[in-house]
C-alpha positions as CSV (number, residue, x, y, z in Angstrom):
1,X,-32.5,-36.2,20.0
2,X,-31.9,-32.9,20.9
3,X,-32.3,-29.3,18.6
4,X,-31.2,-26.4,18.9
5,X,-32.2,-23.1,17.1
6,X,-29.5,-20.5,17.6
7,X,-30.5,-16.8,17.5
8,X,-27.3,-16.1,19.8
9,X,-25.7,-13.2,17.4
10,X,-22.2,-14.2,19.3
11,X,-22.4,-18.0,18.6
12,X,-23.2,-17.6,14.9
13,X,-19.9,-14.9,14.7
14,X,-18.2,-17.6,16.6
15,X,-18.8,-20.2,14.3
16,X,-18.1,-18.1,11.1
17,X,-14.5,-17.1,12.6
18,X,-13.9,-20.6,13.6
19,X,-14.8,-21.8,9.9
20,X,-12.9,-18.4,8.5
21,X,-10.1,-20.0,10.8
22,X,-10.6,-23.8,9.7
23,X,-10.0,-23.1,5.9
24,X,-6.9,-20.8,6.4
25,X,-5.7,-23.7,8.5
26,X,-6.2,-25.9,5.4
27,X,-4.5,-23.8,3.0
28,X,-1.3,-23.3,4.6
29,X,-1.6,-27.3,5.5
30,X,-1.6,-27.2,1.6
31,X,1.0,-24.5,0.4
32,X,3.6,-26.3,2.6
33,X,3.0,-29.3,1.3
34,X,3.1,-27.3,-2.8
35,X,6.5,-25.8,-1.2
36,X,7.6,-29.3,-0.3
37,X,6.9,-30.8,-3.6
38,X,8.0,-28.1,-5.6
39,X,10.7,-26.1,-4.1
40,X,12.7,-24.9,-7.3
41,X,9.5,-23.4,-8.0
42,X,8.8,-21.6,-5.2
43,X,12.3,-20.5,-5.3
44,X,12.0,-18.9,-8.5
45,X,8.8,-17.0,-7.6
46,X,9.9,-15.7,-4.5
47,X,13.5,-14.7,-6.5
48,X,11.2,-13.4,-8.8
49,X,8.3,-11.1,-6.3
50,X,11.8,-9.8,-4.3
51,X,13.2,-8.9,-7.9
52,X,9.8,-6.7,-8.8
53,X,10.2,-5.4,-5.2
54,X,13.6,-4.5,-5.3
55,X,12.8,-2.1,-8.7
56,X,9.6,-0.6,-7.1
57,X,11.8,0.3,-4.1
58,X,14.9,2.1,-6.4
59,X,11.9,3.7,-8.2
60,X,10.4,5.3,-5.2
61,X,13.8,6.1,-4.1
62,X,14.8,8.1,-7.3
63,X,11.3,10.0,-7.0
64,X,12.2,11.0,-3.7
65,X,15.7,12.3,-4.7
66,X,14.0,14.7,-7.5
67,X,11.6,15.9,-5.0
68,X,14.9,16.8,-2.6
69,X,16.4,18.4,-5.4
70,X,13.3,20.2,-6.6
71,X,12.8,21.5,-3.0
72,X,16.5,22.4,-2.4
73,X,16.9,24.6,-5.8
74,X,16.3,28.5,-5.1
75,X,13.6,30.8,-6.6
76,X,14.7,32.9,-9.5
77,X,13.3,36.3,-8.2
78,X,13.7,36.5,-4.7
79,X,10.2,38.0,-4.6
80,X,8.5,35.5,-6.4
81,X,10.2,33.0,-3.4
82,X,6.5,32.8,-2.4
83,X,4.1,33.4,-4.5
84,X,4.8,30.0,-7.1
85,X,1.8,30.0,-9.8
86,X,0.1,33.2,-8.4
87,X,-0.4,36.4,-10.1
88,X,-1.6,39.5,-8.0
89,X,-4.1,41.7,-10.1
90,X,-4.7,45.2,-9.3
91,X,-7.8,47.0,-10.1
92,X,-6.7,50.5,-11.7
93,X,-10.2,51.8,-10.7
94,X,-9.6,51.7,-7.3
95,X,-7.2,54.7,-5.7
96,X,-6.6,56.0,-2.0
């Protein structure tokens, strides 16, 4: 009989990708088999996750059409145009 004691770093990463590999194997084996037994379902939960996608998307949509319009509108005082939330303060000590 024969042992073997691996210290081989590469073997043992081998062997936990090729288990990590195995099991994901295993469960798609198994959600087909759920999607076979169940369609209706499956149906209804993927109707439903493209539903809550669909919303998300019109929601990020309308953001981005307020930030257009927010960006398109014009200053008020045309020399304000640059200076948005900042106030310049003098120091009336100071002269030339």
């Amino acid at each position: 009989m024969r042992f073997s004691f691996h210290s081989n770093q590469f073997s043992k990463a081998t062997r936990g990708i090729a288990a990590s590999i195995f099991i994901v194997g295993m469960l798609l084996i198994g959600f087909g088999v759920l999607i076979i037994a169940l369609p209706e379902l499956f149906a209804l939960l993927a109707g439903g996750i493209f539903f809550l996608i669909g919303f998300s998307v019109i929601g990020y949509s309308i953001k981005l059409f307020f930030i257009l319009k927010k960006m398109q509108q014009k200053p008020h005082d045309p020399d304000d145009a640059y200076r948005n939330n900042v106030t310049v303060h003098r120091d009336s000590n100071f002269e030339n």
